[in-house]
N, C-alpha and C positions, 0 to 999 in steps of 0.2 A: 480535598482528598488526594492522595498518593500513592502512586503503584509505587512496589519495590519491591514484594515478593509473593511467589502461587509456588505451593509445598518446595519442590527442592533448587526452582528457579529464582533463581535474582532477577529482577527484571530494569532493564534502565530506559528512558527512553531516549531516543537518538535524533534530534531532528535535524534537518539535514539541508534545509532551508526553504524560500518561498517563492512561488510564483505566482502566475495569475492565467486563468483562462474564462472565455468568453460565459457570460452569465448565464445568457437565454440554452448555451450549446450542456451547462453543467444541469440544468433544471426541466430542459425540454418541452414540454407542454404547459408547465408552470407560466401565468405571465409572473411577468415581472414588475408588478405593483405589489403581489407578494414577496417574492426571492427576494425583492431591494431590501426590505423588511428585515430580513434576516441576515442576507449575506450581498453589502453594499457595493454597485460596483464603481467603478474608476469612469472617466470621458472616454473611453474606447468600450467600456462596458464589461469590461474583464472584473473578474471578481478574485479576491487574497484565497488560495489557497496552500498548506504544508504539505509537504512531504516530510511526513515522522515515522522514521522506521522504529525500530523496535531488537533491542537486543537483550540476548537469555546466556546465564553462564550459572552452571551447575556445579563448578569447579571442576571440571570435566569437558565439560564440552560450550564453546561461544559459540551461539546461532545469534546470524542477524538477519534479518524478515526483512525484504527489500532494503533496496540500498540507493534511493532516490534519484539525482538525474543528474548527476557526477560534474565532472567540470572540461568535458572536449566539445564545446558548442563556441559555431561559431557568434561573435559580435551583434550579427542580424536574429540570429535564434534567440539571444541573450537580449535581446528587446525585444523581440516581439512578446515573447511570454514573462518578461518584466524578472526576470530570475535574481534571487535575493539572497546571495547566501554570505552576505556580511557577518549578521550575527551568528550565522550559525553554516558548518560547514560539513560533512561525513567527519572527515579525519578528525576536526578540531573537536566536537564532541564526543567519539569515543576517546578522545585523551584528557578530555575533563574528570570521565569517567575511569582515567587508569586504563584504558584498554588504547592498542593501537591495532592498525590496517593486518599485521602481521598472528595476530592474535585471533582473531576468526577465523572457525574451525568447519563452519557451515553457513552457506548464504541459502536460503529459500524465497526466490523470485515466485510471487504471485500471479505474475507475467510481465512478458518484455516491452507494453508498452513503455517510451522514452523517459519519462517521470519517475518510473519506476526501476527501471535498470538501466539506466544510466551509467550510473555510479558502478556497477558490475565489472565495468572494465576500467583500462588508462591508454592512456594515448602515450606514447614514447615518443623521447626526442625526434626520431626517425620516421615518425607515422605509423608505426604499427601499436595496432592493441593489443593487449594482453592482459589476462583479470586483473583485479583490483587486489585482489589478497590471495596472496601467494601461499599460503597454508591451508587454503580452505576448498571443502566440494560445494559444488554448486548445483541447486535442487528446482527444477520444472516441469508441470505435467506434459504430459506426450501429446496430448491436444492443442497446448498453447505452443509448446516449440513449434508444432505444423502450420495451426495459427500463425506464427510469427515470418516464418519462411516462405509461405504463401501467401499472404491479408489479404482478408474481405477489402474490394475498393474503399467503402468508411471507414475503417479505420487504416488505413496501409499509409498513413501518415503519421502515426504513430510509434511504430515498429519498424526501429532503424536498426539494418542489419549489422553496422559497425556495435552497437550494445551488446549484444552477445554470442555471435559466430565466432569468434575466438575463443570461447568457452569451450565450446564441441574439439576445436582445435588442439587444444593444450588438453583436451581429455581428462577435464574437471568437472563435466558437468554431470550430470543424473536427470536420466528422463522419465517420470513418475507414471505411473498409472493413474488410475484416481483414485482419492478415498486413502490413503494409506498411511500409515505410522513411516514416521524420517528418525521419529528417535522414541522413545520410553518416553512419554508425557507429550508429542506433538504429532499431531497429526495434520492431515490437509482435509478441506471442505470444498469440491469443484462446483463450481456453478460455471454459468456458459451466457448469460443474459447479453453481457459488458463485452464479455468478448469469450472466443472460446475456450476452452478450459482454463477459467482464472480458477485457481489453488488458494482460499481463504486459508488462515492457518490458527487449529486447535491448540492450546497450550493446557494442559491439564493441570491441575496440584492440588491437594486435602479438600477434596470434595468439591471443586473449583475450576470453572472455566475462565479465559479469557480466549477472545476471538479476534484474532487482526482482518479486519472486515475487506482491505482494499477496495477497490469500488464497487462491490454490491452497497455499501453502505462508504458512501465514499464523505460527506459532513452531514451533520446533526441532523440538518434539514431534509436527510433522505432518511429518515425513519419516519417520515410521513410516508405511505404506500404510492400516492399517484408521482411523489416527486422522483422522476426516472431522467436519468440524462438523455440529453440527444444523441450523446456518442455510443451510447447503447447498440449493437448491432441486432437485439432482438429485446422493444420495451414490452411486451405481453411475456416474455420467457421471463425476463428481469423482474416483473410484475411478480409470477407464481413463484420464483426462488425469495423473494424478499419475505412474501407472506408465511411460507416454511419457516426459513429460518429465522425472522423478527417472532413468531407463532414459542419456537423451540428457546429462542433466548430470553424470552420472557417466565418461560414455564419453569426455564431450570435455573434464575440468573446470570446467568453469564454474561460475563464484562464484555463490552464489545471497544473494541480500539479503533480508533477513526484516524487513517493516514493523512488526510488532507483538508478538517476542517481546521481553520486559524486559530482557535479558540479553546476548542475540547477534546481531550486527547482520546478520552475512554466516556462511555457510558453504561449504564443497568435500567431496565427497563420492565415494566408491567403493562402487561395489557389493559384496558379503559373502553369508554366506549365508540368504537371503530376509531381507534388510535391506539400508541401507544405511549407511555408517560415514563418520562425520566425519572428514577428515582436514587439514585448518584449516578456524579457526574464529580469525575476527572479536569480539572483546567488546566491550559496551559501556563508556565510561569512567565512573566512580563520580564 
């Protein structure tokens, strides 16, 4: 199956390439005779995961839903997390698609951990940043920019201020509340488990959801309920927002879109007993 379109959105997907982080740290209490099962890891113990953002054009307006982990990392960074973006790059895949850097009208950062806005800014010749698309506002709730400018000690290894303190700076950004409409058919969903105020993001159309999960539901293998990352900064919080909204996306269908499993881009889902059960599923194309 194939996204491409929910009522008046085109929908493309963007991937943006791959990395890899530690197994035990993505699955947490999970051992690891199961997770190997599912998602294999490497001699260092790292396991494949995507970065697949997600972009909407209504003829009218280009959102793109994170925008992966860019390209100003040094040498040391770029092996340690095994970073892949041979096949696949931000730029080079919106121009697969006919769209370029210039062409986005709206970025919605789910939040600024590095994997995920990354790619938000550019590095200039000179060492300075400045965002990445020069036509566009850039959208984060007010919890996670604090979040970000403060971090909790576990995660403050994540949250590198060169991604997007220059956003504030050039006076593009937008600082959200929670819970709110960004445009006619999107809105934001905050959960706080992963980190605090992450911004899931609703896309509406003809009686139709689709939900870009970012890491409350970060690969497949976390619609199981105990499987909760390590880097979680509250797994009992992360526990109660999962059963909600896994509870809500069952009841109504909604598509749920997975930024970082290798394999499945989107899932649907029914409840079962004390599970839940795929009932389409989206693949990635080889």
């Amino acid at each position: 199956m194939q996204l491409t379109n929910l009522g008046k959105w085109k929908i493309k997907v963007i991937e943006s390439g791959d990395f890899k982080l530690d197994g035990g740290a993505m699955m947490g209490s999970v051992p690891k005779v199961l997770w190997d099962k599912t998602n294999p890891s490497d001699n260092l113990n790292r396991i494949q995961l995507a970065m697949r953002c997600l972009l909407l054009d209504d003829g009218e307006n280009i959102v793109l839903i994170e925008t992966g982990i860019g390209d100003h990392f040094s040498e040391k960074f770029k092996e340690m997390f095994d970073i892949n973006q041979r096949d696949y790059s931000l730029s080079n895949t919106l121009s697969d698609f006919g769209y370029s850097i210039k062409d986005i009208t709206h970025v919605i950062l789910t939040h600024l951990h590095f994997d995920h806005a990354g790619g938000a800014v550019k590095k200039e010749l000179n060492g300075e940043m400045r965002p990445q698309f020069p036509n566009a506002e850039y959208y984060i709730s007010s919890k996670n920019w604090e979040a970000a400018l403060n971090p909790n000690p576990k995660d403050r290894a994540s949250y590198l201020k060169e991604n997007f303190t220059c956003l504030k700076d050039y006076n593009v950004l937008n600082i959200l509340p929670d819970n709110v409409e960004i445009l006619p058919g999107i809105n934001t969903y905050v959960v706080s488990g992963h980190t605090s105020g992450q911004q899931l993001v609703v896309i509406s159309g003809n009686n139709k959801k689709l939900v870009f999960c970012s890491d409350l539901i970060p690969l497949k293998s976390h619609l199981k309920l105990p499987w909760i990352m390590g880097y979680d900064l509250n797994a009992s919080l992360t526990l109660k927002e999962k059963k909600v909204f896994l509870d809500l996306a069952a009841n109504n269908n909604w598509i749920l879109y997975l930024y970082h499993d290798p394999e499945v881009i989107a899932v649907e889902i029914k409840e079962a007993d004390n599970y839940y059960e795929i009932i389409n599923e989206y693949r990635r194309r080889n």
